[in-house]
C-alpha positions as CSV (number, residue, x, y, z in Angstrom):
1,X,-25.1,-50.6,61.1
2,X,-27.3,-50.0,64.2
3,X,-31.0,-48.8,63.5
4,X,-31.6,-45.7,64.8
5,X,-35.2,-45.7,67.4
6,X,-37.0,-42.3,67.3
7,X,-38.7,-40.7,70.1
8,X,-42.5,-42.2,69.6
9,X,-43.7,-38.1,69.1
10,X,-41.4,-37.5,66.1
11,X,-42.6,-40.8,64.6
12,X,-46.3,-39.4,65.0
13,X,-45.2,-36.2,63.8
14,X,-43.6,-38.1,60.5
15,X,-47.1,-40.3,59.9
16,X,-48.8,-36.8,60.3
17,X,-46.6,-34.9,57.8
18,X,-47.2,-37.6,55.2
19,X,-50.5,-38.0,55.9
20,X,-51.0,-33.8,55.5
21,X,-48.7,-34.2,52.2
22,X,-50.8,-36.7,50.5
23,X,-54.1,-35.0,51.3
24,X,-52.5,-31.3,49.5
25,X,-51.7,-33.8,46.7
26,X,-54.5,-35.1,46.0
27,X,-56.2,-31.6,46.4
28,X,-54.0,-30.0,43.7
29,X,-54.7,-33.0,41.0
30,X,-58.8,-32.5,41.8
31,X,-57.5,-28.6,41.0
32,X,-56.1,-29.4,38.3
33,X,-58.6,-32.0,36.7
34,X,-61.3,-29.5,37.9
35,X,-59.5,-26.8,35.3
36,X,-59.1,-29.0,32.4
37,X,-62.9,-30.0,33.0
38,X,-63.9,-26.7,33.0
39,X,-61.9,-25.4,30.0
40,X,-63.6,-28.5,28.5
41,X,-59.9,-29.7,27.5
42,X,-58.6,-32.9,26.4
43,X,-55.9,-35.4,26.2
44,X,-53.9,-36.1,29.9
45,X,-50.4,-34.5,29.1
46,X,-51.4,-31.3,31.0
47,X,-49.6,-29.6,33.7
48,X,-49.3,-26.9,36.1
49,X,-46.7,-24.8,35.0
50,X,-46.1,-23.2,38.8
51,X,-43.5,-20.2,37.9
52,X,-46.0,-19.0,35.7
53,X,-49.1,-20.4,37.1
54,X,-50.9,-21.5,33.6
55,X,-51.8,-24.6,32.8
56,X,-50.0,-26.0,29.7
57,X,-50.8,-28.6,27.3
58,X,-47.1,-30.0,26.0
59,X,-46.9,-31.6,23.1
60,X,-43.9,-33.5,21.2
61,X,-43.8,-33.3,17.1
62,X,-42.0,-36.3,15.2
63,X,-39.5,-33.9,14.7
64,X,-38.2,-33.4,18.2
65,X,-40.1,-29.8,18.1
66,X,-42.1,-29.5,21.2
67,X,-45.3,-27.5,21.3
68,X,-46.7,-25.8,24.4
69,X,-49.8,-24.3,24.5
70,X,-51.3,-21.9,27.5
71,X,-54.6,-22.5,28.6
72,X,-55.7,-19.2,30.8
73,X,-54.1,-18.5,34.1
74,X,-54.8,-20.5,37.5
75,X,-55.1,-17.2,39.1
76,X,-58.6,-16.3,37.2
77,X,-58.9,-16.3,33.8
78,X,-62.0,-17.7,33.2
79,X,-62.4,-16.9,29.8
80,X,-61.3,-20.6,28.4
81,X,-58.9,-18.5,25.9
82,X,-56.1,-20.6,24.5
83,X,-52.6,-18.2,24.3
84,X,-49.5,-18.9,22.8
């Protein structure tokens, strides 16, 4: 199979791309650990929960049951109330 050459600008447009997808990454996990600081919460099995935009806590039981609890909302609530 013969290797393919790109055009030098689409290969500096790929680098860029990567390089602008790393740097979003990295500012949504200093988000994220921002939130659980701040809601003073613990453990490291939280997550962004993106339809709902909450931040959840999941937890597995030795039972197969899994718990999920809601921490506020990413879009404000500052209260630090724990739903659900």
């Amino acid at each position: 199979m013969d290797d393919i050459q790109l055009p030098e600008r689409a290969v500096q447009t790929i680098r860029k791309l990567f390089y602008e997808r790393q740097v979003v990454e990295s500012k949504i996990s200093n988000y994220l650990q921002g939130l659980i600081d701040s809601y003073g919460l613990e453990g490291d099995n939280w997550s962004l929960d993106t339809n709902m935009m909450v931040l959840r806590q999941v937890e597995e039981s030795p039972n197969g049951v899994v718990k999920s609890d809601v921490v506020g909302t990413v879009t404000g609530d500052s209260g630090g109330k724990s739903y659900g």
